[in-house]
KEMI-919014 format. One record per residue (C-alpha): x, y negated, z negated; residue in three letters. Coordinates in steps of 0.1 Angstrom, whole numbers, plus 5000, padded with zeros to 4 digits. Each point is the difference from the previous one (the first is absolute). Layout:
<atoms>
XYZALA/...
</atoms>
This chain:
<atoms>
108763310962UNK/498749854969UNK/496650084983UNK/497549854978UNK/498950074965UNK/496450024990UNK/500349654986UNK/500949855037UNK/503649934993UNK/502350145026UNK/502150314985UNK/503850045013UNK/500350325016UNK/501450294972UNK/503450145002UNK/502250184985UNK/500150074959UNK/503049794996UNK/499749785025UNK/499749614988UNK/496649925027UNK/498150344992UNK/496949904982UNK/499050264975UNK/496250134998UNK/498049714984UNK/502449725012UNK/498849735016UNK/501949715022UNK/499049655016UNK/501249825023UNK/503249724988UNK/499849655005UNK/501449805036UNK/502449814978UNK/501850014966UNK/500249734974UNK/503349964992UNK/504050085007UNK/502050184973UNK/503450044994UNK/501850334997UNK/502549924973UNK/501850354999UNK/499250415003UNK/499150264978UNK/502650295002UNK/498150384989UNK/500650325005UNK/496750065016UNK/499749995038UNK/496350165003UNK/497549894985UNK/499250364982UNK/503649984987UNK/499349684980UNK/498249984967UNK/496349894995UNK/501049744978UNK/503049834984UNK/499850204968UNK/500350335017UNK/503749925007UNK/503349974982UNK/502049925028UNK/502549765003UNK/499649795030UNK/501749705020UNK/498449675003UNK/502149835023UNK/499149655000UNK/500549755034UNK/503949864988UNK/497649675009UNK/498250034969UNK/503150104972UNK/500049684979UNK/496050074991UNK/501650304983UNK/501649784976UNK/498850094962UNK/497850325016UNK/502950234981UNK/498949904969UNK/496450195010UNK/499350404990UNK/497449985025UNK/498849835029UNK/496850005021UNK/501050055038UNK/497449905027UNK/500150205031UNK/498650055038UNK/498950345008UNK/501049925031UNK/498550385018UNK/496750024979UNK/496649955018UNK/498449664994UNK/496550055014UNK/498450234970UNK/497249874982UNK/499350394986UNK/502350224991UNK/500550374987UNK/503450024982UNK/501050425000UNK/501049964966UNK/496649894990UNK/497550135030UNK/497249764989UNK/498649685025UNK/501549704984UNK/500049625012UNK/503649885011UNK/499949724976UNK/499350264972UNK/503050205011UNK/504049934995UNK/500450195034UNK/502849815024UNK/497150005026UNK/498449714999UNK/499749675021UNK/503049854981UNK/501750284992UNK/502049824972UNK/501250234973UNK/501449924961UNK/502450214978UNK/501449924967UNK/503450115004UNK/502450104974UNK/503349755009UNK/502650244997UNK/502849765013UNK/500849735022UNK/502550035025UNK/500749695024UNK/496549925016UNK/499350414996UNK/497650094970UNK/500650374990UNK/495950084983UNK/497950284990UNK/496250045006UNK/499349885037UNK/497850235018UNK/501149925036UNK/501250165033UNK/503849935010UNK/500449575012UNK/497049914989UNK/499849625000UNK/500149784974UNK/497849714992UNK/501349864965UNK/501250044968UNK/499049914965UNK/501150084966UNK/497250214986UNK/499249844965UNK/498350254976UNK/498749694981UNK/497949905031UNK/499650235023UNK/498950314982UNK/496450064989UNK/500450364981UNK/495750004997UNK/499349965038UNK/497950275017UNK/499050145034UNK/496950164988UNK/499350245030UNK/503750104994UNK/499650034962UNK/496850215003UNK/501750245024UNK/503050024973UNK/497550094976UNK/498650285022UNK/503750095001UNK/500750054970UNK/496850164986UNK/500750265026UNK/504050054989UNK/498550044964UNK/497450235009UNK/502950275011UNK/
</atoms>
């Protein structure tokens, strides 16, 4: 049985702690659309260590792990100059996260934020980005560190992450940066 919010959006029904359709306290749902807008591919799957989703890390960074992209043999010739890359940006389907949350309450923060204001896998596209450390190529499998993904995940694409381009070292989340800032006033207070 679902239930409403006060906002008039219908609320999935809450579950378990670490189970992917609980809605936490504050979370709100809507309803998803009849159709979808367009096809994708599944070019390969993401090989972790993580088979629950409390197991794997809360993002990419969190995580020295070597892991296995194993890329469709289909696609092997779009690898060609891709070892010549330290890093790599790898687009991915969280394939068992929610997709109806407009509000969300991540545990690790506990605070009411918008889905689009979040990097949390639940979302109505739940596309997610690492930049990967290319360790090495082997045949159409990419061995890479920093993916923050359960076990055979799929994958979207890959790109050669270009430092030159893609970073921008003086971007800010400024809800994020303010809570940091609470952080550590707090850890210097001790």
């Amino acid at each position: 049985m679902s239930s409403q919010s006060r906002s008039g959006k219908r609320a999935a029904p809450r579950g378990r702690r670490d189970d992917f359709s609980a809605l936490r306290d504050g979370e709100v749902a809507v309803a998803l659309p009849d159709h979808s807008d367009a096809a994708l591919y599944f070019i390969g799957r993401i090989r972790t260590p993580w088979q629950r989703r409390e197991q794997c890390p809360k993002n990419a960074r969190e995580s020295d792990a070597v892991c296995a992209v194993e890329l469709d043999p289909h696609w092997i010739e779009g690898l060609k100059g891709l070892e010549t890359a330290t890093h790599v940006l790898l687009f991915y389907w969280m394939d068992r996260s929610r997709r109806d949350l407009v509000l969300q309450v991540p545990r690790h923060y506990g605070e009411q934020r918008g889905t689009f204001a979040l990097r949390s896998p639940a979302r109505p596209n739940p596309i997610a980005v690492s930049v990967a450390r290319l360790v090495r190529i082997d045949g159409n499998v990419l061995h890479v560190s920093g993916v923050d993904c359960l076990d055979n995940t799929p994958l979207l694409d890959i790109k050669p992450y270009f430092a030159s381009t893609d970073s921008v070292p003086d971007a800010v989340v400024g809800w994020h940066a303010r809570r940091r800032g609470r952080l550590d006033k707090t850890r210097s207070s001790r």
